[in-house]
VMD Tcl script that draws the C-alpha trace (Angstrom):
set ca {
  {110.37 103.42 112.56}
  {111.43 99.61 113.30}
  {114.14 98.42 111.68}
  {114.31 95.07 109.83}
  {117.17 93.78 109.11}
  {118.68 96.83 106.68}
  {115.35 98.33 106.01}
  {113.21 100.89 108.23}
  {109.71 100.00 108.34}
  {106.95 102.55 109.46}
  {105.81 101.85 113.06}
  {102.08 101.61 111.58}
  {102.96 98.52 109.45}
  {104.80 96.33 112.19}
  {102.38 97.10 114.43}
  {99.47 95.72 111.84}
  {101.60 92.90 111.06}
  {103.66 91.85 114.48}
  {105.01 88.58 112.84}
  {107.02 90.52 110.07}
  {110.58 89.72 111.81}
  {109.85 86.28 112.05}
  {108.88 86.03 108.51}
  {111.96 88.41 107.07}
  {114.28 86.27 109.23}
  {112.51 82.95 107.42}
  {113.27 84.60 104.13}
  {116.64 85.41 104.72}
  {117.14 81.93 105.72}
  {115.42 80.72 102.32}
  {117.96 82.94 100.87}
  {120.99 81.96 102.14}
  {120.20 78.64 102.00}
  {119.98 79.36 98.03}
  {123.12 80.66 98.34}
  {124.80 77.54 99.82}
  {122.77 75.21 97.45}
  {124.49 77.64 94.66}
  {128.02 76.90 96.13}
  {127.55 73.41 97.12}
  {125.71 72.60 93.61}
  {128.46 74.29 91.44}
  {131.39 72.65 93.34}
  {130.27 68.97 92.95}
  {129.47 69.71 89.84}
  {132.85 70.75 88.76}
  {134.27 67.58 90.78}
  {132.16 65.24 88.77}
  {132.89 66.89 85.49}
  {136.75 66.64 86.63}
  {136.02 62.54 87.22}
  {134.34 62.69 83.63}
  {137.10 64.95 82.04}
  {139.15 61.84 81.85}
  {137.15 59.41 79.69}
  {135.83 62.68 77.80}
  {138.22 65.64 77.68}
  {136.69 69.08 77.01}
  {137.88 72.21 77.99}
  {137.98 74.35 81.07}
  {135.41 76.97 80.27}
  {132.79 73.99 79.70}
  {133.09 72.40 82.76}
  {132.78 76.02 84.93}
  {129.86 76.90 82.70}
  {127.94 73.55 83.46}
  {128.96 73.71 86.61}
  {127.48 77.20 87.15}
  {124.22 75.94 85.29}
  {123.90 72.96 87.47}
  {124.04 75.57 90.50}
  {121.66 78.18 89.53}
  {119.06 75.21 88.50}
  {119.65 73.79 92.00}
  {119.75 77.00 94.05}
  {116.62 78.54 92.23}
  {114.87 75.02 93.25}
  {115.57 75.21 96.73}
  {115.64 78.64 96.95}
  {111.94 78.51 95.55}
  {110.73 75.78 97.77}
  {112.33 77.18 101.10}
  {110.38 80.72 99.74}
  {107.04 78.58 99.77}
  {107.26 77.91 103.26}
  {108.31 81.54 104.22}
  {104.97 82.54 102.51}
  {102.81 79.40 103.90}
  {104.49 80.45 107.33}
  {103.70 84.22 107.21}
  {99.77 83.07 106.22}
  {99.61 81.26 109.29}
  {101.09 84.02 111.35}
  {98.28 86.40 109.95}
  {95.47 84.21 109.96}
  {96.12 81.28 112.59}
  {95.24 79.06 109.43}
  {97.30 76.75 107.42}
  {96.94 77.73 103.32}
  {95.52 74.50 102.72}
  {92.86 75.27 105.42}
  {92.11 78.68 103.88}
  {91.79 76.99 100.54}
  {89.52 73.93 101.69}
  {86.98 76.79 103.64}
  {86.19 78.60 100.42}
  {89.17 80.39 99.55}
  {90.78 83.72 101.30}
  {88.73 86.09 101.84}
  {88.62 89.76 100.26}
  {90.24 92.65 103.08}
  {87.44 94.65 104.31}
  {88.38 97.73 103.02}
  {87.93 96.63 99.00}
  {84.76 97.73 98.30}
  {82.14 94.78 96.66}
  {81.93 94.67 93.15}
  {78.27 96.61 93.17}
  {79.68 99.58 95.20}
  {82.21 100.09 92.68}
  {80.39 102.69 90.56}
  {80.28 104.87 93.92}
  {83.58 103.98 94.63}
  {85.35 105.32 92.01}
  {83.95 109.20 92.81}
  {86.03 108.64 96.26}
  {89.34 110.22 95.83}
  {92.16 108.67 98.11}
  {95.27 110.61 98.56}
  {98.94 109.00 100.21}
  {101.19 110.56 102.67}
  {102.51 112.29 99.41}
  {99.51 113.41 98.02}
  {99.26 111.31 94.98}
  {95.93 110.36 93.97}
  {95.18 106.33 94.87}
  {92.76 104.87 92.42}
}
mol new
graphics top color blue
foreach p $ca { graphics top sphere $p radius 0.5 }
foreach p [lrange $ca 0 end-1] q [lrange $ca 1 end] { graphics top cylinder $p $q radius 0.2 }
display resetview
């Protein structure tokens, strides 16, 4: 077992997909930086409410509620874009390709291991079993 950041992952997956630290440590960046846009957001927010609250006086609870609004909308924004690139960056990783490369060159391909859409009807009397032994359809 590896061990990513809090999480234990199964030495069979990081070894089939050896940039998975570098794309959980982009992530966690994404996130953070979320969080930060959240704080940052909320609190000049609040000031510029406070510089408002004098030509238009409202209470307390208003101004922390838009406040908090204005965060979340900017933190989910960022938080979103910065995710983008995590997932543009792990493509790369796997496939030494840009998205926008993959995209222009027909599209990403299907893993080899789906079967084609005219062996299906064989397919399906294949019975695939986990490391549990629940039936995989």
């Amino acid at each position: 077992m590896v061990t990513l950041g809090l999480r234990r992952v199964e030495d069979g997956v990081a070894a089939k997909h050896p940039a998975l630290q570098q794309y959980a440590a982009c992530q966690s960046h994404a996130f953070l930086k979320g969080i930060g846009t959240f704080l940052a957001g909320s609190g000049a927010a609040f000031a510029v409410q406070k510089l408002v609250n004098r030509k238009v006086p409202y209470g307390l609870q208003w101004s922390l509620l838009l406040a908090g609004a204005a965060g979340s909308l900017a933190s989910y924004a960022v938080t979103r874009a910065e995710t983008q690139k995590c997932s543009d960056f792990w493509i790369y990783l796997e496939t030494g390709k840009f998205p926008q490369e993959l995209a222009m060159a027909g599209g990403v391909s299907q893993p080899a291991d789906l079967p084609s859409p005219e062996d299906r009807g064989s397919a399906a009397s294949l019975v695939r079993k986990n490391k549990y032994g629940d039936i995989v359809e």
